[in-house]
N, C-alpha and C positions, 0 to 999 in steps of 0.2 A: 504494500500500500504506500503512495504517496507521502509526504512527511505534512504535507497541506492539509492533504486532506484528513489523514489522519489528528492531527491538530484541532479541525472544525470538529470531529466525533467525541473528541475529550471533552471538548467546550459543551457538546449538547448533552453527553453523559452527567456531565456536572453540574447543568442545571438541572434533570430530573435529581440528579442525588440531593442539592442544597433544597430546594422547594418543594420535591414529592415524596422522599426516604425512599430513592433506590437503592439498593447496597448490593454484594457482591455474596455470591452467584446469581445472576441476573437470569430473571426468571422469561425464557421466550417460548410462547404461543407458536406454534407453526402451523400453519396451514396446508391444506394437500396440494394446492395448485404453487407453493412454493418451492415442496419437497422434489416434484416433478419438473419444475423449470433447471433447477441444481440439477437433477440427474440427468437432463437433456443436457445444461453447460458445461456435463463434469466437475462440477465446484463440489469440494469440502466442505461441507456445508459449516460440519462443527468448530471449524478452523476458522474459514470466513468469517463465523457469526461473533468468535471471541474477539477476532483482531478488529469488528465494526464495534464492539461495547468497549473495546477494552482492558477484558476482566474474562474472571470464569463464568459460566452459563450453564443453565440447566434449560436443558431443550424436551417441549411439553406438546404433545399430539394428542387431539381427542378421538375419543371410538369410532365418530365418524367418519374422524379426517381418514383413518387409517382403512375405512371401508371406500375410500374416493380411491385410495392411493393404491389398491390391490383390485380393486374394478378398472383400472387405465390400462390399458391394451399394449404400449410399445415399448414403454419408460416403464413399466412395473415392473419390473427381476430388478432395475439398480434403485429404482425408489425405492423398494420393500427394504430392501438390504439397510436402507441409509435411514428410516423409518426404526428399525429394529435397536436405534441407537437412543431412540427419544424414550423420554417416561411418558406412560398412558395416562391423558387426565380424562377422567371422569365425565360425564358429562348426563343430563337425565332425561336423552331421549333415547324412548324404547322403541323405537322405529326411526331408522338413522334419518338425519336431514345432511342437505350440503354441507362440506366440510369449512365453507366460508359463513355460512348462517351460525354453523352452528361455534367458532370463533366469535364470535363477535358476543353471542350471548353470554360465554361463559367469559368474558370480561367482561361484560355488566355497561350499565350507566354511566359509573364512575371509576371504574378499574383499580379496586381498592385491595386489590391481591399484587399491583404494579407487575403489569406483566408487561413486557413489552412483546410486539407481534408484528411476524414476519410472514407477506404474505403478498400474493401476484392479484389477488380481485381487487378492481378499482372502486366497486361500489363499498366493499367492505371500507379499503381505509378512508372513504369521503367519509364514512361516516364514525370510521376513529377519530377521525382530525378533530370533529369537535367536541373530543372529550379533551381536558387540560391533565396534561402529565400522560401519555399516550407515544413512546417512544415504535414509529411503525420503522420497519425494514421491507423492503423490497429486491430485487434483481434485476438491472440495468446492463444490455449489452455484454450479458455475462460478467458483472462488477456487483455486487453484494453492495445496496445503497443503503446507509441511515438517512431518512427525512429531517430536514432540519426542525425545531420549534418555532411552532405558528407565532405572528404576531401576538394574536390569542390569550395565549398562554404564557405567554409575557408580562402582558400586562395586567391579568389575572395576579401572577404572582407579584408583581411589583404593588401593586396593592396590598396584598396580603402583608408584605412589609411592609408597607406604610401603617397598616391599623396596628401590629406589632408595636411599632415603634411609638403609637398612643399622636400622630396629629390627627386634628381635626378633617373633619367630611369639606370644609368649606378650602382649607389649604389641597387638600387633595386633588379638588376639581382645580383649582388653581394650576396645582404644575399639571394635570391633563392636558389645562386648554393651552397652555404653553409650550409644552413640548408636542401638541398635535400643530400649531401656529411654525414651530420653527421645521418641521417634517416637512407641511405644505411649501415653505419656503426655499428650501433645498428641491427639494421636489421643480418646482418654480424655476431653478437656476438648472440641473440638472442638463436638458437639452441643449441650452447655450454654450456651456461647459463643453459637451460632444463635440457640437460644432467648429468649436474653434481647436479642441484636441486634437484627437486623434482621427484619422480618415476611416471614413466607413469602409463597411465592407463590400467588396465584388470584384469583378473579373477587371485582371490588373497588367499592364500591357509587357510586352518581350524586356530583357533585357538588354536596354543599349550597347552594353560592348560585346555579346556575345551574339547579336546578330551580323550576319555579313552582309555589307555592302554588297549591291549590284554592279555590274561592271561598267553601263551609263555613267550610274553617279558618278563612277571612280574617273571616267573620263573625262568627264565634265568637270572636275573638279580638277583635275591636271590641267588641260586646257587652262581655266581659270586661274589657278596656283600663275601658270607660264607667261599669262596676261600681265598678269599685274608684275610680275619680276620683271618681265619688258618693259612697262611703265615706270617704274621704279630706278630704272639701269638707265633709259632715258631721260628724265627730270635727272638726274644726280648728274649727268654728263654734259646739261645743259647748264646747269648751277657751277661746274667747273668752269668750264668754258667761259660764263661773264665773270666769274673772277678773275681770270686771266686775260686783262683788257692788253692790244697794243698801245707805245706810248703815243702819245700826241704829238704833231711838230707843235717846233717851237714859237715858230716865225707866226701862226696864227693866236698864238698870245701875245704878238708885239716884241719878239724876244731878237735875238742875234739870228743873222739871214743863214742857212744851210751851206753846207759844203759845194753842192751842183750851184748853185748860185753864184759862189763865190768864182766856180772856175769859168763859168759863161762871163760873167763879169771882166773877169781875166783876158780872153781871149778876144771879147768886142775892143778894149784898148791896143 
């Protein structure tokens, strides 16, 4: 198991222990549609379900479940087998009913035996959820899941300490409406937050240096590169060039007459 997530399971084990009095051997309900999901994924079931609590476990099947689980046609020789490891609870129908019906009765209204229940039917734990202190498990992609604790049941027990600790009904709803006030408000910022984060999700394009150019491009891009080095080689050759002026005569600033002057000069005497 992950060290994270592991982490999150300690955190929700420890709030049924501080709020509900769960203690150690932790007492788990199994259901027959979970016994049979395991023996289709190959999971350890007994293994799995220690390293999702925790702790040691005492693993609890009812008469019915165990009549779902040797009536299943494909999965029954390694569910029987993995069945024959649970303790038999009890249960007081004399004509069996489902093995999810009949879980959910023998944890009751209020689930005051703290059992926690591990189990594949969705109706069942929609209707665990709202019982407070109700530790469900499930099997996810072949991963053994603890549910985390409902808001619910949070706030259920966060009351309960507050009347403990003797304030008043009137301070109470006070930090309710408080702490629901700064939720909505986070809540409020939340999307703006995304947007200027991190980028969504979706289809995200090639990677630039690992694709290849086409051979166009690349020609094109020579050509051009050759251009501009032409232009370039040109302008600079032109920039030397008016540096290098000839001098001026001198005679057209007024100055002393030239040497061909002097000998035409010469010769007309």
């Amino acid at each position: 198991m992950r060290p994270k997530r592991a982490k999150a399971y300690k955190k929700v084990m420890q709030f049924y222990q501080q709020n509900h009095g769960f203690r150690e051997p932790y007492q788990i309900l199994v259901s027959p549609e979970f016994v049979l999901e395991g023996a289709a994924k190959k999971i350890d079931i007994v293994k799995a379900l220690e390293e999702v609590v925790g702790g040691r476990v005492r693993l609890f099947i009812s008469h019915c479940g165990i009549r779902d689980v040797r009536t299943e046609g494909p999965r029954r020789d390694s569910a029987i087998a993995t069945s024959k490891q649970f303790e038999k609870r009890r249960c007081p129908h004399r004509t069996p009913i489902a093995g999810a019906e009949c879980t959910g009765e023998i944890v009751g209204p209020t689930n005051q035996h703290n059992y926690c229940v591990a189990t594949q039917d969705d109706e069942l734990r929609k209707k665990l959820r709202k019982i407070s202190g109700m530790p469900l498990i499930h099997i996810s992609h072949s991963v053994v899941v603890l549910e985390p604790v409902p808001k619910q049941a949070k706030e259920e027990s966060l009351e309960q300490v507050q009347v403990k600790m003797g304030l008043p009904e009137l301070e109470r709803k006070m930090i309710k409406t408080v702490k629901t006030k700064a939720r909505d408000a986070k809540a409020a910022l939340a999307p703006r937050k995304h947007a200027k984060g991190k980028k969504g999700k979706g289809p995200k394009g090639p990677n630039p240096l690992s694709v290849q150019k086409s051979k166009k491009t690349k020609a094109a891009a020579k050509k051009a590169t050759g251009a501009a080095a032409k232009k370039a080689t040109g302008a600079a050759a032109k920039k030397a060039g008016a540096g290098t002026k000839r001098p001026r005569d001198e005679t057209q600033d007024g100055g002393a007459p030239s040497a061909k002057k002097k000998a035409g000069a010469a010769k007309s005497n």
